[in-house]
C-alpha positions in Angstrom: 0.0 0.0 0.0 1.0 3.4 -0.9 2.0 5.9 2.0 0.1 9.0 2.2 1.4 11.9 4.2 -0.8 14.3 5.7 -0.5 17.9 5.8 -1.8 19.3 9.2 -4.7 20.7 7.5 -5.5 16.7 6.3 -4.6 15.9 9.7 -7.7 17.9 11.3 -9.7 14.5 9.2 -7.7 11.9 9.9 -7.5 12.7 13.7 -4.7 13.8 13.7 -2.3 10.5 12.0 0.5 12.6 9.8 0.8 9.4 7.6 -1.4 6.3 6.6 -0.9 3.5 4.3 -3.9 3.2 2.0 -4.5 0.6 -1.4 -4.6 2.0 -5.0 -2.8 1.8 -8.4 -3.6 5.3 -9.4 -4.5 8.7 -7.5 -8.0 8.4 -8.5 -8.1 5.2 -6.2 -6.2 6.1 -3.2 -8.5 9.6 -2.8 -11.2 7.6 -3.1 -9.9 4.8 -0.9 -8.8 7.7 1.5 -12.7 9.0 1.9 -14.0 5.4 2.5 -11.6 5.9 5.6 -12.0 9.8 6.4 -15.1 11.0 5.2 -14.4 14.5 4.3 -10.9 13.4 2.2 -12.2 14.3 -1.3 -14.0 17.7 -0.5 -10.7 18.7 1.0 -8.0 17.3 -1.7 -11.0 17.8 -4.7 -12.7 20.2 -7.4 -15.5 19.2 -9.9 -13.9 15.1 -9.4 -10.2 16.3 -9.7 -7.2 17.5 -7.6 -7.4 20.8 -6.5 -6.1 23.9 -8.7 -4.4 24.8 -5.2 -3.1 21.4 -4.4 0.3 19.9 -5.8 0.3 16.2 -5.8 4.2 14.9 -5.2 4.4 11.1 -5.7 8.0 9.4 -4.8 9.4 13.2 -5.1 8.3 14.3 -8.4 5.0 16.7 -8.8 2.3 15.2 -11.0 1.1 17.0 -13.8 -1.8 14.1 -14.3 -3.8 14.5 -11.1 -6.3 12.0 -10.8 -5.2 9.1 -13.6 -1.4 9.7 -12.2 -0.2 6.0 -11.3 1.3 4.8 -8.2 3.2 2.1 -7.0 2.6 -0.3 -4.1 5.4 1.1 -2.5 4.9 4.8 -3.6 5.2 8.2 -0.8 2.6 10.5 -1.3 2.0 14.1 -0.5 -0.6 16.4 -1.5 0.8 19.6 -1.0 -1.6 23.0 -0.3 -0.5 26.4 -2.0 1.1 28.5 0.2 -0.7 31.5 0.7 -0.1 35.5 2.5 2.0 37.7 2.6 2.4 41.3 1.4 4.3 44.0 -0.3 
């Protein structure tokens, strides 16, 4: 199973674990597999049935430019990644 690490806004769903383990061959499958487990998941990480505009999805170290039909391995690290936002001039 894939390992999924959780930003500490993800970590407000999945009481508070920073990483789980969860099944799936693409990311399609493991955000789906990660709402079955913490309902919630998908409205957070999703827009209109895809990855957030505002989220960058970093699989084994390299950003995804394929969001939900991205592959992953069995072994694969996972991080979905929120834009930074603030600041001023």
């Amino acid at each position: 199973m894939a390992e999924v690490w959780m930003s500490p806004r993800m970590q407000r769903i999945t009481g508070g674990k920073d990483k789980v383990r969860v099944a799936g061959a693409t990311v399609r499958q493991i955000v789906n597999n990660l709402e079955k487990e913490f309902p919630g998941m998908k409205e957070e990480l999703c827009e209109d049935d895809d990855i957030d505009p505002g989220i960058a999805v970093v699989i084994d170290g390299e950003t995804s430019n394929l969001g939900m039909i991205e592959r992953v391995n069995e072994d694969s690290e996972i991080h979905f990644i929120p834009a930074m936002a603030g600041g001023s001039v």
